[in-house]
C-alpha positions in Angstrom: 142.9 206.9 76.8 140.1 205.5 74.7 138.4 202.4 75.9 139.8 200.2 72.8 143.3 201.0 73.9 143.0 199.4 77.3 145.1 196.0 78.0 142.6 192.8 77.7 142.5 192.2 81.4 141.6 195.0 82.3 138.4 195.2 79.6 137.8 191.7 81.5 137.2 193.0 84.6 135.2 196.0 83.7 132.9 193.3 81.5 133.1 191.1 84.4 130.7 193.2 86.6 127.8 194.4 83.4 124.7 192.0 83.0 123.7 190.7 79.7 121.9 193.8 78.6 124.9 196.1 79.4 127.2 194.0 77.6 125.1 193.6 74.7 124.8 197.5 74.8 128.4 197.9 74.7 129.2 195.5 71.9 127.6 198.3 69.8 130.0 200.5 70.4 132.3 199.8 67.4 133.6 196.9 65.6 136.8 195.9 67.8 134.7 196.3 70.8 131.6 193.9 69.2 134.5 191.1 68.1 136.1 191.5 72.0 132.7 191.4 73.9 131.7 188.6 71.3 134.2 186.1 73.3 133.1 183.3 75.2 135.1 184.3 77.9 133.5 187.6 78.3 129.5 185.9 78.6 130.9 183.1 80.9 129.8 184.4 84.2 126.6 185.8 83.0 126.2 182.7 80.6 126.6 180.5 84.4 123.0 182.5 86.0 120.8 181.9 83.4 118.9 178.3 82.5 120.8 175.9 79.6 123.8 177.9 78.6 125.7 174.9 79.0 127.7 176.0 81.2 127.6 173.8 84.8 127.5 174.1 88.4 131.4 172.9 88.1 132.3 175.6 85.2 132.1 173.3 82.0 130.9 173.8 78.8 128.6 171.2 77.4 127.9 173.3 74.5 131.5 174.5 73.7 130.5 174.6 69.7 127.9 177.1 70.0 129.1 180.3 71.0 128.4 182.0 74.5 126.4 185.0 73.8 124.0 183.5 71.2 123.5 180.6 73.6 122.1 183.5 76.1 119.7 185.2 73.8 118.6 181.9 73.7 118.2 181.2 77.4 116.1 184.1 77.9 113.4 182.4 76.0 113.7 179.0 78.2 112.9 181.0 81.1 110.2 182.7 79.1 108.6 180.1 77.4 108.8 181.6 74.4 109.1 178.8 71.6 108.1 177.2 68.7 106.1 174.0 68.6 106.8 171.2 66.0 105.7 167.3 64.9 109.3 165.9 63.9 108.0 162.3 63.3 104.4 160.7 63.9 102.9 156.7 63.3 100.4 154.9 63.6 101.1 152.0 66.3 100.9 153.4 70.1 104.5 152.7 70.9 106.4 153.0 73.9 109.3 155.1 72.3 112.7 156.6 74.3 115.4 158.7 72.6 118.8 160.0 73.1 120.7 163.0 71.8 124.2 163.1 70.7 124.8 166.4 68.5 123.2 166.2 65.5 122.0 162.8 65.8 119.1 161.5 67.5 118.3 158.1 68.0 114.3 156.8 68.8 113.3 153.9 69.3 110.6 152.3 67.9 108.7 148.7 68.5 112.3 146.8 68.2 114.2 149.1 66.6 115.8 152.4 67.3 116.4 154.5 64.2 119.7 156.7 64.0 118.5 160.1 62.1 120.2 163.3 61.7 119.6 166.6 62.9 119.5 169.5 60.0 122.3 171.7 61.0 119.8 174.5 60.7 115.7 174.1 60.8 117.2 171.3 63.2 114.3 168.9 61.5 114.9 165.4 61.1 115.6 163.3 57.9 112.5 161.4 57.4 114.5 157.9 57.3 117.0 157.0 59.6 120.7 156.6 58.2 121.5 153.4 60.8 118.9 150.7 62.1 120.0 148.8 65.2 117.8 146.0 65.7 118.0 142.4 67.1 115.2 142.1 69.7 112.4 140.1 69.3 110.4 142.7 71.4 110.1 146.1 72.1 113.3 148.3 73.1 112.5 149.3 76.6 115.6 151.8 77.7 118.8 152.2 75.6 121.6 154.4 76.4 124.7 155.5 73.9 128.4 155.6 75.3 130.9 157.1 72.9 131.7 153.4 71.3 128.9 151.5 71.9 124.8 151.7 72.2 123.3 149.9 74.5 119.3 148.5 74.3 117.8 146.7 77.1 114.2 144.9 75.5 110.6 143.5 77.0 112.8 140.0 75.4 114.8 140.1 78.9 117.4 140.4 76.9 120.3 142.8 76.5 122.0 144.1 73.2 125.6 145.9 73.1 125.6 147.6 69.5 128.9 148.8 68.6 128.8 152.2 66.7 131.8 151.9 65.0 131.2 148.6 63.1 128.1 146.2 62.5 129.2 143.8 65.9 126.4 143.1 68.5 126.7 141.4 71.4 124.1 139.7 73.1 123.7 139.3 77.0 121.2 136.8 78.3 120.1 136.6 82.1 116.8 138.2 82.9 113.9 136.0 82.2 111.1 139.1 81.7 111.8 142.6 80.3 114.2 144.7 80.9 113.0 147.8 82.0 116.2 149.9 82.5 119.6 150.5 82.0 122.4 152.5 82.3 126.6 152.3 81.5 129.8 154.1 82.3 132.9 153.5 81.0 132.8 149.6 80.6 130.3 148.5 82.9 126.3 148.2 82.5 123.8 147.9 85.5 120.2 146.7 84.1 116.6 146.3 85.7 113.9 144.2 85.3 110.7 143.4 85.8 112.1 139.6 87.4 113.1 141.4 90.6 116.5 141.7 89.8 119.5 144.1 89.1 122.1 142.8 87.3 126.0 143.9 86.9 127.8 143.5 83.6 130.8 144.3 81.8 131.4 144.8 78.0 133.7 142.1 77.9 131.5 139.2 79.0 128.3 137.9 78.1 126.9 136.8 81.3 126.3 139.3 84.2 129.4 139.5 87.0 126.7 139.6 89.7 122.5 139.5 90.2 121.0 141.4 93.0 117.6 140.5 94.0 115.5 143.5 94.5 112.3 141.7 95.5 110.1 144.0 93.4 110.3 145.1 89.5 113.5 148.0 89.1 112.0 150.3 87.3 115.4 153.0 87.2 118.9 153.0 87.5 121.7 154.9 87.3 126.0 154.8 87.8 127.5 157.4 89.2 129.9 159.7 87.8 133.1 157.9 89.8 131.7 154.4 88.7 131.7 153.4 92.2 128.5 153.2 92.6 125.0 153.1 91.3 121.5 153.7 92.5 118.4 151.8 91.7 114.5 153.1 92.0 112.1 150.3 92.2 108.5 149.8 92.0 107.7 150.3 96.2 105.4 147.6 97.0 107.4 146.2 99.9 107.9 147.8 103.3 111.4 149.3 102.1 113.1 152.3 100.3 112.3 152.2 96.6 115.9 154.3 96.4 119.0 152.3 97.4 122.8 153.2 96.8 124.9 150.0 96.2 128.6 149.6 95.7 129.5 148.2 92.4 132.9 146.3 93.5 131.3 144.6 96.9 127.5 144.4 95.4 125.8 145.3 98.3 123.5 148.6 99.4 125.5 151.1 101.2 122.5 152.6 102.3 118.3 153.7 101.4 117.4 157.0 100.3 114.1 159.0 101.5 112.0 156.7 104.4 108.5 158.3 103.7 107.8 157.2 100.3 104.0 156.1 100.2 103.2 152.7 99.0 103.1 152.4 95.1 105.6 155.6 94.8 108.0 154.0 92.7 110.8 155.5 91.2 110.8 155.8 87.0 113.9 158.0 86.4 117.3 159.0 87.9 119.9 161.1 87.0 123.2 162.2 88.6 123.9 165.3 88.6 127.3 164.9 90.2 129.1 162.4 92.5 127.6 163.7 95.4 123.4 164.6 94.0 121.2 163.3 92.4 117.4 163.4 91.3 114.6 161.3 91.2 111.3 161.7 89.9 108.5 158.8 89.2 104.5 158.0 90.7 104.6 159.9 93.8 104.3 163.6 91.2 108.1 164.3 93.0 111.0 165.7 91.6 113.3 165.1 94.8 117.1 166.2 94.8 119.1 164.1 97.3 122.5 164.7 98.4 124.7 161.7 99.7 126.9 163.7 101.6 124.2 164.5 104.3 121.5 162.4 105.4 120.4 160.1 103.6 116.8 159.8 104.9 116.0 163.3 103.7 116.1 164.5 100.6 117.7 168.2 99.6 115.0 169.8 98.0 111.3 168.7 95.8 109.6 170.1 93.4 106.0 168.7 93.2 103.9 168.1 89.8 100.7 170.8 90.1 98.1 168.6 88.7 99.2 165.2 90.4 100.4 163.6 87.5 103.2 160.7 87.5 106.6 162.4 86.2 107.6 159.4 83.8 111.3 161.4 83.0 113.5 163.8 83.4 116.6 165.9 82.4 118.8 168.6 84.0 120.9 171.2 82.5 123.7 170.5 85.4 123.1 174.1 86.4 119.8 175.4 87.1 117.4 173.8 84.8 115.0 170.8 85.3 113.0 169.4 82.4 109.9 166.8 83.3 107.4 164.9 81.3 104.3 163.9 82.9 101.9 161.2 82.5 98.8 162.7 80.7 98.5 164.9 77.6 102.1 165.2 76.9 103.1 168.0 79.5 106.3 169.1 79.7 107.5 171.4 82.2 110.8 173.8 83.2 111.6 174.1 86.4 114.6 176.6 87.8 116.2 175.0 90.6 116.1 178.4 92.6 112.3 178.0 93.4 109.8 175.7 94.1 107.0 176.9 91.7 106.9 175.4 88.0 108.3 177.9 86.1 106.9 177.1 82.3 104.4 174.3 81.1 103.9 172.9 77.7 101.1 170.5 76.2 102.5 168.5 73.3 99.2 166.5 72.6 96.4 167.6 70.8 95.0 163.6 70.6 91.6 162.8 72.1 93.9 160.1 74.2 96.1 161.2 76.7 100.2 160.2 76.1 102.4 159.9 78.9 105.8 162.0 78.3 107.8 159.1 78.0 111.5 160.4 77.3 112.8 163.8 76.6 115.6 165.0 75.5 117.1 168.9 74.8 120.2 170.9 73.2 120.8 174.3 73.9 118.3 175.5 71.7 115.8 172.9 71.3 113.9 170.1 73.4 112.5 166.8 71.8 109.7 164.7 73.4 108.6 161.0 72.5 105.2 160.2 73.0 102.9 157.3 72.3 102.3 157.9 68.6 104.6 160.8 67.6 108.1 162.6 68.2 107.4 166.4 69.3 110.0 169.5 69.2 110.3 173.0 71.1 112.3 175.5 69.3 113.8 177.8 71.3 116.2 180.0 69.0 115.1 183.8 67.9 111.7 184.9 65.7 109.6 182.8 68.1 106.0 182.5 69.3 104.2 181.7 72.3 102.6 178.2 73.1 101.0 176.6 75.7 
């Protein structure tokens, strides 16, 4: 019986236990064999050990439009290093830019706007002018964050602006009375945090906050939880407390603090949830720390410390195995693979005489974008690379 004529399954499981290099050796075999071992399914497990396929810890696909095996290939070069290095965007003004990422659009802010521009489907290079301009602050944009209806810009105004995405309708929440440093928003609600000592809960259906939590010290993070249950905010950590607390949403108050030997001034710039359950945070104390809240909450899980003690201004994970950072002088930004301790690749974006702080990052599965003070940087990670450090 020739190898073609066996039943589906049964190629499955003899595909299930070869590595990436035997199954791309076997898809040269012959044409119905390439177009069979070209399936998603067939990559899947190997797809889940290596860093950014897109495929989770839980088994989803983030990247579902890119197929599997090309999406390997390029993995190989995230763990490698191996990229090229571009200047999407630069000014003039020393801003204090974020982005976000949503397929082929990425949106930056700039000063008091934040520019929608798209993504060539290719070269991946952005159009030189934005094809939407949400604006409406009379300051800076501090934090925004996009849902799938709405974007959502917090400003150094102290004031809050909900963008819909689908029309030209903003809505403008008023409460903090100096900049708002952070935000975040699930479903309908939106937690934000300022520099007036406050957290505040809001809905997109009102236009003054449902609650105000008084932190005592500037929030400089926070973030909701995937069950919207819950959120956690980081704060500056100039008091004799926690700058990491987990509050309920409905009740508004802290279910508990996280970590009990942060050092004073080691507050907390960036927080993602990776799950329900974990989380990391990252911020002045040159920590990436990953806590769980099933176990004890005065330890975290695992850390990963910045070698050259820089403050880790952001942070992204791959919900697998992958952390990207950005650090606080000349625009390094680092991989880390959540199976070891040691950094595993390093870039520096600037080349300026003045050092920029990271300040947001952003990446697909084949390319990472980087804000910094005075321009908007780019590692490509596809095939015909080069080397960069």
């Amino acid at each position: 019986m020739l190898l073609t004529e066996l039943p589906e399954d049964v190629l499955y499981h003899i595909c299930s236990y070869l590595d990436h290099k035997s199954l791309s050796r076997l898809s040269q075999v012959c044409k119905s064999i390439s177009q069979f071992v070209s399936r998603d399914t067939v990559w899947r497990k190997v797809a889940k050990g290596f860093l950014n396929s897109g495929i989770t810890r839980d088994g989803t696909d983030i990247y579902p439009h890119v197929p599997l095996k090309e999406r390997v290939k390029i993995a190989q070069n995230w763990r490698d290093g191996v990229c090229r290095k571009a200047i999407l965007l630069k000014w003039k003004t020393i801003l204090l830019p974020w982005l976000q990422l949503d397929r082929d659009v990425l949106f930056l802010s700039q000063a008091a706007d934040i520019g929608a521009f798209h993504l060539h489907q290719e070269s991946r290079r952005l159009q030189r002018r934005p094809f939407e301009v949400y604006s409406g602050h009379k300051g800076d944009v501090c934090r925004f964050v996009l849902t799938d209806s709405h974007l959502i810009s917090g400003g150094s105004d102290g004031k809050i602006l909900v963008h819909s995405r689908r029309s030209e309708m903003s809505v403008v929440l008023s409460g903090h009375n100096q900049e708002v440093n952070c935000l975040d928003s699930k479903d309908s609600l939106i937690i934000s945090g300022s520099r007036d000592q406050t957290a505040r809960i809001w809905t997109l259906t009102s236009t003054s906050p449902r609650h105000t939590i008084h932190m005592f010290e500037r929030v400089w993070s926070v973030a909701i939880s995937p069950t919207v249950r819950s959120f956690v905010t980081g704060t500056a950590c100039c008091q004799n407390f926690s700058p990491l607390r987990l509050w309920d949403v409905e009740r508004s108050v802290c279910v508990c603090s996280l970590g009990s030997e942060f050092r004073r001034g080691a507050g907390v710039l960036d927080i993602v949830f990776e799950s329900p359950f974990q989380l990391f945070t990252c911020g002045y104390d040159t920590f990436i720390r990953l806590w769980d809240l099933r176990l004890n909450p005065q330890k975290c899980v695992m850390e990963w410390e910045e070698p050259h003690d820089s403050t880790l201004c952001c942070m992204q994970t791959d919900g697998n195995h992958m952390i990207a950072s950005g650090s606080s002088y000349y625009g390094v930004v680092r991989l880390w693979d959540k199976r070891q301790t040691e950094c595993l690749q390093y870039f520096q974006l600037s080349s300026d005489p003045v050092s920029s702080p990271v300040y947001c990052l952003r990446f697909s599965s084949s390319h990472l974008y980087a804000a910094l003070a005075t321009a908007l940087h780019s590692l490509d990670f596809r095939q015909n690379p080069t080397y960069i450090r």
